[in-house]
RONU-129166 format. One record per residue: residue number from 0; x, y, z of N, C-alpha, C, O, CB in turn. Coordinates in steps of 0.001 Angstrom, whole numbers. Each point is the difference from the previous one (the first is absolute). Glycine has a CB too. Layout:
BEGIN
{NUM; {X; Y; Z}; {X; Y; Z}; {X; Y; Z}; {X; Y; Z}; {X; Y; Z}};
...
END
This chain:
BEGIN
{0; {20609; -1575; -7059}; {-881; 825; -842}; {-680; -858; -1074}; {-1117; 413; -312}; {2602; 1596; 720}};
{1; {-1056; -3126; -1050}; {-505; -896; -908}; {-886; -708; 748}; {-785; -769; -556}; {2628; 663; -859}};
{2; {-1835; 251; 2603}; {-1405; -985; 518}; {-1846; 553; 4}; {-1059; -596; 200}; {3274; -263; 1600}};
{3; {-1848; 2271; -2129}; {-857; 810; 19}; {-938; -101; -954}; {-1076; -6; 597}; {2483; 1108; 390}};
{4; {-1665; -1220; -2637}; {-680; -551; -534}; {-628; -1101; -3}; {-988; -199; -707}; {1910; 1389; 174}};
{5; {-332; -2186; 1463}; {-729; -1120; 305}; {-792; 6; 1212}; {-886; -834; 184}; {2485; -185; -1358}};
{6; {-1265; 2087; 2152}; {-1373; 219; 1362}; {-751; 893; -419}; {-836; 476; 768}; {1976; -795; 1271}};
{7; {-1049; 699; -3155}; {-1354; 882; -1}; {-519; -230; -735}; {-270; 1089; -507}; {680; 346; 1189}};
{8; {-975; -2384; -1408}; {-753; -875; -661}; {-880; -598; 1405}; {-1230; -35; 39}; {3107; -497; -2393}};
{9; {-1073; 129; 3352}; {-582; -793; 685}; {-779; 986; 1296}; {-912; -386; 731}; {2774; -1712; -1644}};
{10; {-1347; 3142; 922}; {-976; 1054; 996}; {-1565; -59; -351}; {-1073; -172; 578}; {3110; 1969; -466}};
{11; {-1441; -1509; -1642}; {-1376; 504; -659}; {-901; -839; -338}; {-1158; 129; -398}; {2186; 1375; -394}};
{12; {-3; -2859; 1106}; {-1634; -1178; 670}; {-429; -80; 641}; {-1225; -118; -35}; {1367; -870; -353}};
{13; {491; 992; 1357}; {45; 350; 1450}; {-1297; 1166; 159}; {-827; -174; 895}; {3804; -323; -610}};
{14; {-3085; 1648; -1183}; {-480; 699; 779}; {-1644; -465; -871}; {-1148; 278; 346}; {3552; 1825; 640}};
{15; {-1976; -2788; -2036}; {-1396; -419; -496}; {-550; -541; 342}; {-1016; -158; -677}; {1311; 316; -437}};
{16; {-198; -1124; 2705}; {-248; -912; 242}; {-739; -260; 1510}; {-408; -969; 641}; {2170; 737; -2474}};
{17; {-1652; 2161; 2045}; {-455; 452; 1225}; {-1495; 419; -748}; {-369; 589; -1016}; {2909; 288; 2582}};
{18; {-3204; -1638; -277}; {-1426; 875; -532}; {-355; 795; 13}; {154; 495; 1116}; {-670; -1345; -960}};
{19; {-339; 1907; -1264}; {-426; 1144; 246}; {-685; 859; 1013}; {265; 1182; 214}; {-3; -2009; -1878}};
{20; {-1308; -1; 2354}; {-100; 687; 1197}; {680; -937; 1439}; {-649; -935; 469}; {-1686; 2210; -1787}};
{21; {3461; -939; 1796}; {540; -1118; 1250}; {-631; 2; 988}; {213; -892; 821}; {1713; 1025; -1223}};
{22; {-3103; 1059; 710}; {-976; -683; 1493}; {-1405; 616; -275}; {-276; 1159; 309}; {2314; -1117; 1872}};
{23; {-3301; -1294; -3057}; {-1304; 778; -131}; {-480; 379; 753}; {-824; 850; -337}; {453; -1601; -827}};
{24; {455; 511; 2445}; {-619; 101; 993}; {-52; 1227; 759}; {-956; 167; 758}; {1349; -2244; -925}};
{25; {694; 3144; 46}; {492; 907; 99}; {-1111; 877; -982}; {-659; -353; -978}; {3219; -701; 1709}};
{26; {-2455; 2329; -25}; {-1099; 1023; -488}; {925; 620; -1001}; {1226; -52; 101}; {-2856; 582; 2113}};
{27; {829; 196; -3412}; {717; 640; -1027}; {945; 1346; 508}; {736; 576; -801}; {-2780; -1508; -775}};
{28; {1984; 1148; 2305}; {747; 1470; 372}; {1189; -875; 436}; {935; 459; -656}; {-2905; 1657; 1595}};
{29; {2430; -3102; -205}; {995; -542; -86}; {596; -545; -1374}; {1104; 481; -253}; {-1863; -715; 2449}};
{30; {488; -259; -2711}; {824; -288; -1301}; {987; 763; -572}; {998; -622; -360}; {-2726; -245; -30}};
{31; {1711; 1946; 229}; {1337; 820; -357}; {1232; -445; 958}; {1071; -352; -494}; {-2575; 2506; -250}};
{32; {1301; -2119; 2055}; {880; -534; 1203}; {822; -1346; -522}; {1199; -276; 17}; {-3073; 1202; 1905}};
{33; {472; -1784; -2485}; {497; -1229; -12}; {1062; -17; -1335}; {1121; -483; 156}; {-3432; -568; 1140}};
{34; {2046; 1406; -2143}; {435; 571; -1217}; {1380; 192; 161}; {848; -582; -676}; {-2917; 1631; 146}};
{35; {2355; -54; 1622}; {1183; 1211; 159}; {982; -1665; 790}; {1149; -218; -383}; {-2702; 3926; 1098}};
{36; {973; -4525; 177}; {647; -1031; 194}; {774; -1017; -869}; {1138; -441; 163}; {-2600; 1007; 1204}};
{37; {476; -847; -2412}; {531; -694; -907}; {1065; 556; -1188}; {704; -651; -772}; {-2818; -405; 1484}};
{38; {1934; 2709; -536}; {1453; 425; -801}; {854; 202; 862}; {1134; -73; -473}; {-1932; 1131; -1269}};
{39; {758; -785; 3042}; {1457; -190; 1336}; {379; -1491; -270}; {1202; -246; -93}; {-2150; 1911; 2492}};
{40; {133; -2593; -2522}; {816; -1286; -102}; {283; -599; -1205}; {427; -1137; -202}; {-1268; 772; 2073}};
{41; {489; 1469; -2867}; {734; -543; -1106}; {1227; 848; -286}; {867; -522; -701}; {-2978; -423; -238}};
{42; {2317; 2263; 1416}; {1335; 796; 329}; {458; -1392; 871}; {769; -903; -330}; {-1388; 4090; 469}};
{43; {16; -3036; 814}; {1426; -1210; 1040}; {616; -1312; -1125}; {1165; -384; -108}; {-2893; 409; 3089}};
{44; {913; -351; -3478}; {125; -1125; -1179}; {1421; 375; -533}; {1068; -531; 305}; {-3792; 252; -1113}};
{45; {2466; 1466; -185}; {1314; 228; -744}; {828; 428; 523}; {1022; -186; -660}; {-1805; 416; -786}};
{46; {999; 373; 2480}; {1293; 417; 995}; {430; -1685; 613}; {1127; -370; 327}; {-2181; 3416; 668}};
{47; {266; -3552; -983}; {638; -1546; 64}; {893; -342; -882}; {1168; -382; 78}; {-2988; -331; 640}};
{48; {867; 968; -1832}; {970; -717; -1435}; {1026; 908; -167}; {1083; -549; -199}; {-2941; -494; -1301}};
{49; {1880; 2216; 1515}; {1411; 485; 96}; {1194; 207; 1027}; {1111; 531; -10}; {-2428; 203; -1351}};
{50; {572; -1374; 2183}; {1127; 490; 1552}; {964; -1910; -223}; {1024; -358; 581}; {-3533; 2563; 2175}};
{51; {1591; -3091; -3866}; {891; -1148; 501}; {1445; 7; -183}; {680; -938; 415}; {-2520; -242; -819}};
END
């Protein structure tokens, strides 16, 4: 449980560090999709950090 203040500092670089839009190329009606991806893999993220 003490390791926990120290990964989530580092998620939340992590997630700063993803670009805002991850595929321009992609038409705007997709983007929410893409969106909804990048919070499933940031859920998978922290079920990482807590399942270690």
């Amino acid at each position: 449980m003490s390791s926990v203040p120290r990964t989530l500092p580092l998620l939340t670089l992590q997630m700063d560090l993803l670009p805002p839009n991850p595929a321009p190329s992609l038409p705007p009606s997709s983007l929410p999709t893409g969106h909804l991806g990048r919070v499933k893999m940031a859920i998978r993220t922290v079920a990482a950090i807590f399942t270690q």
